[in-house]
TORDREN-314348 format. One record per atom (N, C-alpha, C, O): x, y, z; residue in one letter; residue number from 1. Coordinates in steps of 0.02 Angstrom, whole numbers, plus 50000, padded with zeros to 5 digits. Layout:
N
ketor x:X&y:Y&z:Z&type:A&seq:NUM
...
//
This chain:
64
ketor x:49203&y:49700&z:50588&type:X&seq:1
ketor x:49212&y:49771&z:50580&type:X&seq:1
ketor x:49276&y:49795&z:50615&type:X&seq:1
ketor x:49313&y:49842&z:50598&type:X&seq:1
ketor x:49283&y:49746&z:50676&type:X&seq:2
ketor x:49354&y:49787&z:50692&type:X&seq:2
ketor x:49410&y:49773&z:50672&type:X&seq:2
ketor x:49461&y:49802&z:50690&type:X&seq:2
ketor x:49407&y:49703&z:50612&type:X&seq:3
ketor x:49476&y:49701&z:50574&type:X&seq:3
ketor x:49490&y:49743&z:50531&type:X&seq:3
ketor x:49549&y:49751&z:50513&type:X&seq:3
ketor x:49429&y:49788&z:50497&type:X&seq:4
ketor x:49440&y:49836&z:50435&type:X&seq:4
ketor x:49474&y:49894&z:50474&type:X&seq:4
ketor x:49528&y:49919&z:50460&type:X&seq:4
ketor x:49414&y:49921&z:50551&type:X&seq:5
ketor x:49455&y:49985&z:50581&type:X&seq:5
ketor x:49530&y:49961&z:50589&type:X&seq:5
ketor x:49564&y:50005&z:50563&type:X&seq:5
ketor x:49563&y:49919&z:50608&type:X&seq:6
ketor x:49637&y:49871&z:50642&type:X&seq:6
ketor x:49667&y:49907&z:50560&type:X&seq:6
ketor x:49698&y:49959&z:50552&type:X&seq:6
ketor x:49647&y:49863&z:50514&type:X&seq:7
ketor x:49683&y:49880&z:50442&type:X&seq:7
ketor x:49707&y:49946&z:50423&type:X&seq:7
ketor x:49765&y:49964&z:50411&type:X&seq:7
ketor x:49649&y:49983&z:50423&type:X&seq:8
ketor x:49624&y:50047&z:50406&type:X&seq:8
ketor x:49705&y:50091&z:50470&type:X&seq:8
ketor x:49751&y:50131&z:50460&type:X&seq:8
ketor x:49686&y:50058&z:50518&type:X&seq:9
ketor x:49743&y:50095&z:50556&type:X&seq:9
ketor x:49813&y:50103&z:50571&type:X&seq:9
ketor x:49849&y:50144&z:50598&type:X&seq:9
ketor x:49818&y:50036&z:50535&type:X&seq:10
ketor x:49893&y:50014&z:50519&type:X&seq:10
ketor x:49916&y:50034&z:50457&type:X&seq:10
ketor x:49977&y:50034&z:50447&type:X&seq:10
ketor x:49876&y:50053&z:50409&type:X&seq:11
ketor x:49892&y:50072&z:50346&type:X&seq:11
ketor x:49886&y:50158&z:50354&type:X&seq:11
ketor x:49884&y:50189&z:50301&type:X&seq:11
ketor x:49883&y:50198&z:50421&type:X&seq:12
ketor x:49879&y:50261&z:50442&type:X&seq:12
ketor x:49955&y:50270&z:50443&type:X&seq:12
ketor x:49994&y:50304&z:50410&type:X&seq:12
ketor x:49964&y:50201&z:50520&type:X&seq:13
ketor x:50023&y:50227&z:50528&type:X&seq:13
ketor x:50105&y:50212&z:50499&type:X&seq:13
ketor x:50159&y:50237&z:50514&type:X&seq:13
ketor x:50081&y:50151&z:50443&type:X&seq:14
ketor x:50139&y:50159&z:50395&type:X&seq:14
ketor x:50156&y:50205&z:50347&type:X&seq:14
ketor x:50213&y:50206&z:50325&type:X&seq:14
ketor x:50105&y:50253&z:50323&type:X&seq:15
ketor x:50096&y:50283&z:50277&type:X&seq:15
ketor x:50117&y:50352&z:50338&type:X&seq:15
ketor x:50160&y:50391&z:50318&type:X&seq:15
ketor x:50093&y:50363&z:50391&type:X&seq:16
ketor x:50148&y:50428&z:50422&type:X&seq:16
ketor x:50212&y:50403&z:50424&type:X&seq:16
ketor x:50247&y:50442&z:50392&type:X&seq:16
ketor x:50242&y:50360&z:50444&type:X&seq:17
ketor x:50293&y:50328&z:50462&type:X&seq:17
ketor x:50351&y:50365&z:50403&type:X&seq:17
ketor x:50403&y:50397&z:50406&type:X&seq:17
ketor x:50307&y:50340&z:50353&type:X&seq:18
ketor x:50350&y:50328&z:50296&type:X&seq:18
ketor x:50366&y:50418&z:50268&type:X&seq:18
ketor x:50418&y:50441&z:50246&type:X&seq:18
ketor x:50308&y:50448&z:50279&type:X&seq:19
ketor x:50316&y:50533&z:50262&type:X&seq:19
ketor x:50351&y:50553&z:50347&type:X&seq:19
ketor x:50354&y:50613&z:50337&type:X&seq:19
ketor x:50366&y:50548&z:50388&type:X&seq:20
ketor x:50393&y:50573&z:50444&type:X&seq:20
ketor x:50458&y:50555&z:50438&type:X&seq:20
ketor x:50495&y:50599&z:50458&type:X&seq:20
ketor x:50495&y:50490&z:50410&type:X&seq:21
ketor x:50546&y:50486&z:50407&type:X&seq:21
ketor x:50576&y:50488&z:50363&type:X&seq:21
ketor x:50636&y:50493&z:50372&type:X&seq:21
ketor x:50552&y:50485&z:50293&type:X&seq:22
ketor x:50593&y:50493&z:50233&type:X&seq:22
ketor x:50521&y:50550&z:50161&type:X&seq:22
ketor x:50491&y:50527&z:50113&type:X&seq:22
ketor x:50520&y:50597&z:50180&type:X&seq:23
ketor x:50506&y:50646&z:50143&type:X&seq:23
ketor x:50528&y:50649&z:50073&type:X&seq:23
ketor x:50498&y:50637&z:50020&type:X&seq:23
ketor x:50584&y:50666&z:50085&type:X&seq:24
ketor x:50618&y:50669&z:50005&type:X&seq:24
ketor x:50626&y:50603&z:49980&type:X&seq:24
ketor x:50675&y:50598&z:49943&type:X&seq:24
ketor x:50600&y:50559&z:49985&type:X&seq:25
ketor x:50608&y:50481&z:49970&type:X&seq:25
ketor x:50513&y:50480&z:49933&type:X&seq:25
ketor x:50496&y:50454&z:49879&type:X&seq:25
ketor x:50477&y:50507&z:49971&type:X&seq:26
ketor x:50413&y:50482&z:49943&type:X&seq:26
ketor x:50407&y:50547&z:49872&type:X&seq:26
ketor x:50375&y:50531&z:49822&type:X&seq:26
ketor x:50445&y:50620&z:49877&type:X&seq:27
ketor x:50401&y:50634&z:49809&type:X&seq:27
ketor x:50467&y:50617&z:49774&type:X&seq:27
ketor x:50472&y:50659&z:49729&type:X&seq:27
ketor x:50520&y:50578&z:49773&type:X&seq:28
ketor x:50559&y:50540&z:49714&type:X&seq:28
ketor x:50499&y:50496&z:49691&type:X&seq:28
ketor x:50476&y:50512&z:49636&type:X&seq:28
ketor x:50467&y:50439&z:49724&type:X&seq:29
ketor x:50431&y:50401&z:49722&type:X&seq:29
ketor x:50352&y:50425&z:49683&type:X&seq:29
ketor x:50315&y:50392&z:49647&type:X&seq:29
ketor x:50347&y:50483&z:49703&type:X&seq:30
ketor x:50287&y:50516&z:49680&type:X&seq:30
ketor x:50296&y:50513&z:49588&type:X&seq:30
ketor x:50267&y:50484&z:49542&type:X&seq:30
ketor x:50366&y:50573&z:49597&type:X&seq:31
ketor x:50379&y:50578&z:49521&type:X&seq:31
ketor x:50396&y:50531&z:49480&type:X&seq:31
ketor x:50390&y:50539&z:49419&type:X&seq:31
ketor x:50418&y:50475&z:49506&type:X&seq:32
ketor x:50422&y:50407&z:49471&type:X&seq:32
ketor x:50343&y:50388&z:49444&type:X&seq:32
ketor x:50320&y:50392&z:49387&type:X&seq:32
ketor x:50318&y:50371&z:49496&type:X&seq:33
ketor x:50232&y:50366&z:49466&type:X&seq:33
ketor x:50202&y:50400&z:49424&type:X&seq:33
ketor x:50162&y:50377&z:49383&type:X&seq:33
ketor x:50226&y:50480&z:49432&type:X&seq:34
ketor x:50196&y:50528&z:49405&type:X&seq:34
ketor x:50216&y:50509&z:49317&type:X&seq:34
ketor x:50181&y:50532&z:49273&type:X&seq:34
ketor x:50267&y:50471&z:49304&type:X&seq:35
ketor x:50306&y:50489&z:49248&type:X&seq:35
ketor x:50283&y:50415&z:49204&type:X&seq:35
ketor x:50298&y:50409&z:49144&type:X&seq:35
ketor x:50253&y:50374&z:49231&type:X&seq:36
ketor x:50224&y:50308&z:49209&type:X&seq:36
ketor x:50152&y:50332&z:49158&type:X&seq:36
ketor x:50123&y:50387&z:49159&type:X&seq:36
ketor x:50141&y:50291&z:49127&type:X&seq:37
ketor x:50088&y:50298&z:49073&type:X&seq:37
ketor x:50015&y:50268&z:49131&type:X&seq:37
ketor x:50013&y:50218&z:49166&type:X&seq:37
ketor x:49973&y:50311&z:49123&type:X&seq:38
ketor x:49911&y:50293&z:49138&type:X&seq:38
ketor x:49911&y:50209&z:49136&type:X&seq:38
ketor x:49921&y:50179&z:49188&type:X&seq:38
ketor x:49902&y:50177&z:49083&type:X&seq:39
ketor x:49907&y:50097&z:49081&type:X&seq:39
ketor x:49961&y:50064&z:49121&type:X&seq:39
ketor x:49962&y:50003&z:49122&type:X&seq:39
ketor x:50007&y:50099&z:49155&type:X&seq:40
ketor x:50048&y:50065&z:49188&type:X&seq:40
ketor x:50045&y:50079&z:49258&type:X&seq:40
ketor x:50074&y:50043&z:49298&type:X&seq:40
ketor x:50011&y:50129&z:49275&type:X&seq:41
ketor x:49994&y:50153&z:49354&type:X&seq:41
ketor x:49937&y:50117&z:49355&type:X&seq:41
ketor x:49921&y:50104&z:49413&type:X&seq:41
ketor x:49888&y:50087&z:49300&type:X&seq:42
ketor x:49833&y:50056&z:49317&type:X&seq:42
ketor x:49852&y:49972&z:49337&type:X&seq:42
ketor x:49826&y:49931&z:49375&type:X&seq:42
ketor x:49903&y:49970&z:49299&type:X&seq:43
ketor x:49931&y:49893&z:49324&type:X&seq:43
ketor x:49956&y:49880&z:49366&type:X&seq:43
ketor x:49965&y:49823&z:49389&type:X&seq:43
ketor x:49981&y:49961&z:49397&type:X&seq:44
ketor x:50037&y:49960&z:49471&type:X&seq:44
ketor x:49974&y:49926&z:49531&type:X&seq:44
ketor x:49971&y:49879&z:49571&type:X&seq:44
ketor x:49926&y:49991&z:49504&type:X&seq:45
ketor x:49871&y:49976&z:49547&type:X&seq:45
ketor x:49840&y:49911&z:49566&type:X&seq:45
ketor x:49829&y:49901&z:49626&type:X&seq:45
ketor x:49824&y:49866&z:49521&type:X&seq:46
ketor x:49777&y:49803&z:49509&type:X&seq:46
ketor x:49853&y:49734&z:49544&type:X&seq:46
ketor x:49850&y:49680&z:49573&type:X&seq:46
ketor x:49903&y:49772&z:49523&type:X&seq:47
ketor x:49962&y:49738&z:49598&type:X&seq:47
ketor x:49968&y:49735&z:49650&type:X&seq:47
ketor x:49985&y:49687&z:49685&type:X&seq:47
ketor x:49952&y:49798&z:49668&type:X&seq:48
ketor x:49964&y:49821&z:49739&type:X&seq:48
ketor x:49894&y:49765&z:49773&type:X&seq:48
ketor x:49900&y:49720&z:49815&type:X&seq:48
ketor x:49833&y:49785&z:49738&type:X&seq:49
ketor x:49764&y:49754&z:49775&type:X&seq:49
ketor x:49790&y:49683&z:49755&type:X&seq:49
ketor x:49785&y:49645&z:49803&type:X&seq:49
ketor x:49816&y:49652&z:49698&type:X&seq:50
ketor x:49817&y:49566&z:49712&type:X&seq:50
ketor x:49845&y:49553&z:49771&type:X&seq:50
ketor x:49823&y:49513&z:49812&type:X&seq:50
ketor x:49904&y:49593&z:49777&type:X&seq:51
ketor x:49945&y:49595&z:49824&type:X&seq:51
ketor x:49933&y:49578&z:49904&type:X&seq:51
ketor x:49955&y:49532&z:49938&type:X&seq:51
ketor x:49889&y:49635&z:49922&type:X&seq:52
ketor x:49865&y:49639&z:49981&type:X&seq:52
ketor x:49811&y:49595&z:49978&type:X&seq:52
ketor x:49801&y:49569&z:50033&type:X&seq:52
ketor x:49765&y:49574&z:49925&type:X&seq:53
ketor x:49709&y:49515&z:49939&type:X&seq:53
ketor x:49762&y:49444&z:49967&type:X&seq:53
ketor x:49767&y:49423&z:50025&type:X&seq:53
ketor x:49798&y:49419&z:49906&type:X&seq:54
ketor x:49836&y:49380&z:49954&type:X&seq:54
ketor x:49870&y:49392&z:50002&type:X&seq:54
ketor x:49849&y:49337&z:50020&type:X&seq:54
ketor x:49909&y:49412&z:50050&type:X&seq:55
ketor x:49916&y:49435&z:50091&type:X&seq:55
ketor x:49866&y:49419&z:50147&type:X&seq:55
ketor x:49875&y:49376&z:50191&type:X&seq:55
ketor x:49800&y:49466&z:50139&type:X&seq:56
ketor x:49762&y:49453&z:50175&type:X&seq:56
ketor x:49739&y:49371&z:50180&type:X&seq:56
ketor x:49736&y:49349&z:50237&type:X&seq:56
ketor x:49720&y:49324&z:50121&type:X&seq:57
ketor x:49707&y:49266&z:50111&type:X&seq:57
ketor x:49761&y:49257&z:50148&type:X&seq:57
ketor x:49750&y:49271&z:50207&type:X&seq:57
ketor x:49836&y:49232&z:50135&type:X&seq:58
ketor x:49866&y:49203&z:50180&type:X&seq:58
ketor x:49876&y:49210&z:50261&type:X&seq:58
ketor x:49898&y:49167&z:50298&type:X&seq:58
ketor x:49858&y:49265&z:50276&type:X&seq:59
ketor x:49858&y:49283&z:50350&type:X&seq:59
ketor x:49790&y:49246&z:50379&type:X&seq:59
ketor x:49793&y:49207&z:50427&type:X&seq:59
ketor x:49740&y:49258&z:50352&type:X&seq:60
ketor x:49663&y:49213&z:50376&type:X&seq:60
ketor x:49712&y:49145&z:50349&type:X&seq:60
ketor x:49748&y:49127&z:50395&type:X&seq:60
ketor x:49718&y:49117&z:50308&type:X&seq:61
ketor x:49719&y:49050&z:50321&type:X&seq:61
ketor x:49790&y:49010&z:50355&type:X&seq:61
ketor x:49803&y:48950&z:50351&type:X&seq:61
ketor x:49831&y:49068&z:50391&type:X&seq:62
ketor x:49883&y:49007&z:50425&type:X&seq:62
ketor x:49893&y:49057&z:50481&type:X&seq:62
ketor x:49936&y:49042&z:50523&type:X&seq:62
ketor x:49857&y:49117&z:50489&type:X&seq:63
ketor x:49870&y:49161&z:50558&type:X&seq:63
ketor x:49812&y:49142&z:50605&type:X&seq:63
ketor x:49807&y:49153&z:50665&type:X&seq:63
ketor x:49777&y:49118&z:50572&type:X&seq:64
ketor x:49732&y:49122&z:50640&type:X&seq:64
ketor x:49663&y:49121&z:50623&type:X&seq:64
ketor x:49620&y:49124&z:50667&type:X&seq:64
//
């Protein structure tokens, strides 16, 4: 349980990070998304999670 809170908290503070220092950078980024077809924000999506599953898989199996 305390690797999800650890996760959960690091994904807080990249996500301020990223709106504290570049504002006008995330709603460019917004309206980019915004402007994608439903079927293609769904694929963005199902990336992002392969993404971070491996990720996570590789960190459990050579971090530790």
């Amino acid at each position: 349980m305390i690797w999800l809170a650890t996760g959960l908290g690091l994904v807080l503070v990249i996500e301020g990070l990223v709106l504290a220092l570049a504002p006008s950078r995330i709603e460019e980024m917004l309206a980019t998304i915004a402007a994608l077809s439903r079927d293609q924000r769904r694929m963005l999506g199902l990336v992002a999670v392969a993404a971070g599953v491996g990720l996570v898989a590789l960190v459990r199996a050579f971090g530790g």
